[in-house]
ChimeraX commands (.cxc) that place a marker at each C-alpha (Angstrom):
marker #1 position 0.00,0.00,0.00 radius 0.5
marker #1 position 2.95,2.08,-0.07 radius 0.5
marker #1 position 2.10,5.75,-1.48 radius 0.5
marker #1 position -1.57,4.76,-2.20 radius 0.5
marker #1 position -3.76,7.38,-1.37 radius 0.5
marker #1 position -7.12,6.22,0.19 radius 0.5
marker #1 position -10.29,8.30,-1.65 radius 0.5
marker #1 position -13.95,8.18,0.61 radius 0.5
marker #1 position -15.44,10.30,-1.34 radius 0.5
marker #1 position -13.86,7.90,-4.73 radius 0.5
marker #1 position -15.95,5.30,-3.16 radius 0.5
marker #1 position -19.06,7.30,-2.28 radius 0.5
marker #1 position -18.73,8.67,-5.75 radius 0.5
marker #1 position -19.10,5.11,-6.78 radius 0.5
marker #1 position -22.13,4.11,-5.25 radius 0.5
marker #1 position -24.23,7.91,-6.23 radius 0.5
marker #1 position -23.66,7.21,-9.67 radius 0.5
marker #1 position -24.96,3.59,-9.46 radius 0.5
marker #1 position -28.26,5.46,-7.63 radius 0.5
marker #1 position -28.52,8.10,-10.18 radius 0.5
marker #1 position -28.19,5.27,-13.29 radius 0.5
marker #1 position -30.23,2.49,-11.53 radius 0.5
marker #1 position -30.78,2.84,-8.30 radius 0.5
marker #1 position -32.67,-0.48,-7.30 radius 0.5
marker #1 position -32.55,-0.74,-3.37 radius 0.5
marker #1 position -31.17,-4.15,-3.35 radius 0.5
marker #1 position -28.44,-3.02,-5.04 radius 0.5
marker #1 position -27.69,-0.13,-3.44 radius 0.5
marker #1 position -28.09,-2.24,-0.19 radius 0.5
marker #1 position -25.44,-4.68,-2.16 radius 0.5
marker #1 position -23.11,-1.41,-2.78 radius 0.5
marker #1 position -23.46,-0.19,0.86 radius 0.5
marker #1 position -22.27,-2.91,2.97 radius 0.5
marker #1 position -19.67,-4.04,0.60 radius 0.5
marker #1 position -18.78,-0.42,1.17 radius 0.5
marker #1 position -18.44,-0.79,4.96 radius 0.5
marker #1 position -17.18,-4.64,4.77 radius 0.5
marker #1 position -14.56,-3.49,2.57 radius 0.5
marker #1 position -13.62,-0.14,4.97 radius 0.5
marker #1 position -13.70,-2.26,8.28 radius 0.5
marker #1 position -11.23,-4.49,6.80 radius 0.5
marker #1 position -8.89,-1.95,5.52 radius 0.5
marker #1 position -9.56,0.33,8.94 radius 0.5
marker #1 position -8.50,-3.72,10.71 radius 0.5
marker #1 position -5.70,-4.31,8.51 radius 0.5
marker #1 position -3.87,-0.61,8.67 radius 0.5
marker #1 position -4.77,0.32,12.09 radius 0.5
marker #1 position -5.81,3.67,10.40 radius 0.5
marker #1 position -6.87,6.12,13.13 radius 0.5
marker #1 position -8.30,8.85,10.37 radius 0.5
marker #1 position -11.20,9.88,12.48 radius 0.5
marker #1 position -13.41,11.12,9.07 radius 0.5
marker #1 position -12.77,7.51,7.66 radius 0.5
marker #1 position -14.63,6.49,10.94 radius 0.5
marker #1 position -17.38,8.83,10.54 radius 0.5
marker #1 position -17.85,7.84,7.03 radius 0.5
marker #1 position -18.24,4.23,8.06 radius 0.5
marker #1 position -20.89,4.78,10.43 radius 0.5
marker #1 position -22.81,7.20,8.26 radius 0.5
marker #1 position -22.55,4.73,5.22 radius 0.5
marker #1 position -23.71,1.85,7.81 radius 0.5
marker #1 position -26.81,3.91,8.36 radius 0.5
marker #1 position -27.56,4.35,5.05 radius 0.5
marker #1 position -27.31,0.64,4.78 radius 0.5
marker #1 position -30.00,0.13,6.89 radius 0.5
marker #1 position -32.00,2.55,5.92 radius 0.5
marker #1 position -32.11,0.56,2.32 radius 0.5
marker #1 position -32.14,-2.86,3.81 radius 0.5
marker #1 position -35.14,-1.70,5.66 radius 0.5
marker #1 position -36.24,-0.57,2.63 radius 0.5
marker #1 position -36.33,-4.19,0.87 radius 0.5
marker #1 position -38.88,-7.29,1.25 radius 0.5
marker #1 position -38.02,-9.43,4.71 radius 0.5
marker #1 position -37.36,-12.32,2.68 radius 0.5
marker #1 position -35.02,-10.25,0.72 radius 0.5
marker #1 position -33.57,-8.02,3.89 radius 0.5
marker #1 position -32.66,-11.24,5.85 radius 0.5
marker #1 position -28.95,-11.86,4.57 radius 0.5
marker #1 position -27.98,-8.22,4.15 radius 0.5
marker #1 position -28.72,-7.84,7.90 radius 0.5
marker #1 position -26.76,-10.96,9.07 radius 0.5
marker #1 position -24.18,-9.41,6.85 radius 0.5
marker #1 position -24.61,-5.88,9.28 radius 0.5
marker #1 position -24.83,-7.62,12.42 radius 0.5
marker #1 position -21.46,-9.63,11.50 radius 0.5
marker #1 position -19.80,-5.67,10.41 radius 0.5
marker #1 position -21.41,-4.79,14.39 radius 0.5
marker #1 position -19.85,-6.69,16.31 radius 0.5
marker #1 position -16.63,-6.23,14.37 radius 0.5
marker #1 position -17.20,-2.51,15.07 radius 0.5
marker #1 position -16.30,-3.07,18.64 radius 0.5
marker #1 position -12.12,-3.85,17.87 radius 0.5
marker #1 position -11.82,-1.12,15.49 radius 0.5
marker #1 position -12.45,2.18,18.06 radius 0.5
marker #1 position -13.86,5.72,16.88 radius 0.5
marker #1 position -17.28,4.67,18.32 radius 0.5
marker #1 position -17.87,1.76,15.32 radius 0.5
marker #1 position -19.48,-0.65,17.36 radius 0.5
marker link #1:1,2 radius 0.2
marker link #1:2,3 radius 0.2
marker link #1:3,4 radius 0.2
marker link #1:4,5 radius 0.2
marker link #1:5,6 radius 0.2
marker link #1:6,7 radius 0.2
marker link #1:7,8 radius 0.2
marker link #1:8,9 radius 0.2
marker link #1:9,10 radius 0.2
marker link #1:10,11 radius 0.2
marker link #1:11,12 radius 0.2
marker link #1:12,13 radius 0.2
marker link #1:13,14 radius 0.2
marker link #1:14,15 radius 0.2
marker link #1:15,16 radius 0.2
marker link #1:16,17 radius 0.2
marker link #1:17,18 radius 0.2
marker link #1:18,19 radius 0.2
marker link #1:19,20 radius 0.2
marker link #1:20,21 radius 0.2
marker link #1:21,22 radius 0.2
marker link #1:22,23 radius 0.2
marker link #1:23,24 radius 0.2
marker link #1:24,25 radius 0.2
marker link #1:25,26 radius 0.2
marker link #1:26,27 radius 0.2
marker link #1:27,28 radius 0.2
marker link #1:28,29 radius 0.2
marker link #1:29,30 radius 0.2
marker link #1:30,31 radius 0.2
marker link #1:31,32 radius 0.2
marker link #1:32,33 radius 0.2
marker link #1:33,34 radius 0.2
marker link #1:34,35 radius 0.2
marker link #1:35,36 radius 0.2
marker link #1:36,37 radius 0.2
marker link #1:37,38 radius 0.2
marker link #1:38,39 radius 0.2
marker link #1:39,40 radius 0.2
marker link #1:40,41 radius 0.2
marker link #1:41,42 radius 0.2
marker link #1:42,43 radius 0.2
marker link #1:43,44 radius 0.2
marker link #1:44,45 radius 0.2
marker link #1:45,46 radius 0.2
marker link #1:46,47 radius 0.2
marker link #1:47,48 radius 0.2
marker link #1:48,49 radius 0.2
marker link #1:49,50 radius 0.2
marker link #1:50,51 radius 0.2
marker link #1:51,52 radius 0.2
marker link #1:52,53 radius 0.2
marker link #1:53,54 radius 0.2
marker link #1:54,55 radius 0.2
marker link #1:55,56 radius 0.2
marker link #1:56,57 radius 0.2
marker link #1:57,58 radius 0.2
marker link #1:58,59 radius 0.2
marker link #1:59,60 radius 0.2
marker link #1:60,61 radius 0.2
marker link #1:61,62 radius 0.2
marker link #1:62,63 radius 0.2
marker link #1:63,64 radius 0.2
marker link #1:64,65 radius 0.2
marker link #1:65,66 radius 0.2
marker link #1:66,67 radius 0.2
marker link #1:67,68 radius 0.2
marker link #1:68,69 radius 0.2
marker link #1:69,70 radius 0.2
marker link #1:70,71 radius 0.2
marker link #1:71,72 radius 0.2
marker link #1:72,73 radius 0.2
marker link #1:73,74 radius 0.2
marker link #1:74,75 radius 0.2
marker link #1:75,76 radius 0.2
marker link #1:76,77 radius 0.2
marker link #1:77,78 radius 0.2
marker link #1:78,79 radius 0.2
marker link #1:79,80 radius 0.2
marker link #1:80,81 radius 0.2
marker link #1:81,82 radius 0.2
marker link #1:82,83 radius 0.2
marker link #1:83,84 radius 0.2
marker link #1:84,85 radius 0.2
marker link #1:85,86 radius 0.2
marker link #1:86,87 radius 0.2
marker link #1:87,88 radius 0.2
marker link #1:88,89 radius 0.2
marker link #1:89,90 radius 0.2
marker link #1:90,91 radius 0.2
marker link #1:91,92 radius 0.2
marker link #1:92,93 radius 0.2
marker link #1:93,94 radius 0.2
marker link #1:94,95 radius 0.2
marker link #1:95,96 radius 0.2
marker link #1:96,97 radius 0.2
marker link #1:97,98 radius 0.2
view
């Protein structure tokens, strides 16, 4: 990872423009917590202490369930096992994740 920059608002960028050209709310559940799976990992792996990297997190976890709350509960069921599994990882990470 040497001299890679990290972009949040690259990614975020990423998943407007999937909601302004389709915008279907399983996908942008799909798009949301890949967002935040992907971000705890690299937060876990770095030991990054960028406190707006944190902030984005938990505001794009929000988001993700205000769409999975959004979807059928047959549909919803996976994405929030998927949430509850990025929760509870939450708690090792700091900035007031969990």
């Amino acid at each position: 990872m040497n001299n890679q920059s990290v972009s949040v608002s690259r990614a975020k960028k990423a998943i407007a423009d999937y909601k302004k050209a389709i915008g279907r709310p399983e996908g942008m559940a799909e798009l949301s917590i890949f967002y935040c799976e992907e971000a705890f990992g690299f937060l876990e792996s770095c030991s990054m202490e960028d406190e707006s990297c944190f902030a984005a997190l938990i505001r794009m976890y929000g988001r993700s369930l205000e769409f999975v709350s959004s979807l059928p509960t047959a549909q919803s069921a996976a994405y929030l096992e998927r949430l509850d599994k990025l929760r509870s990882r939450g708690s090792h990470v700091g900035w007031g994740a969990g």
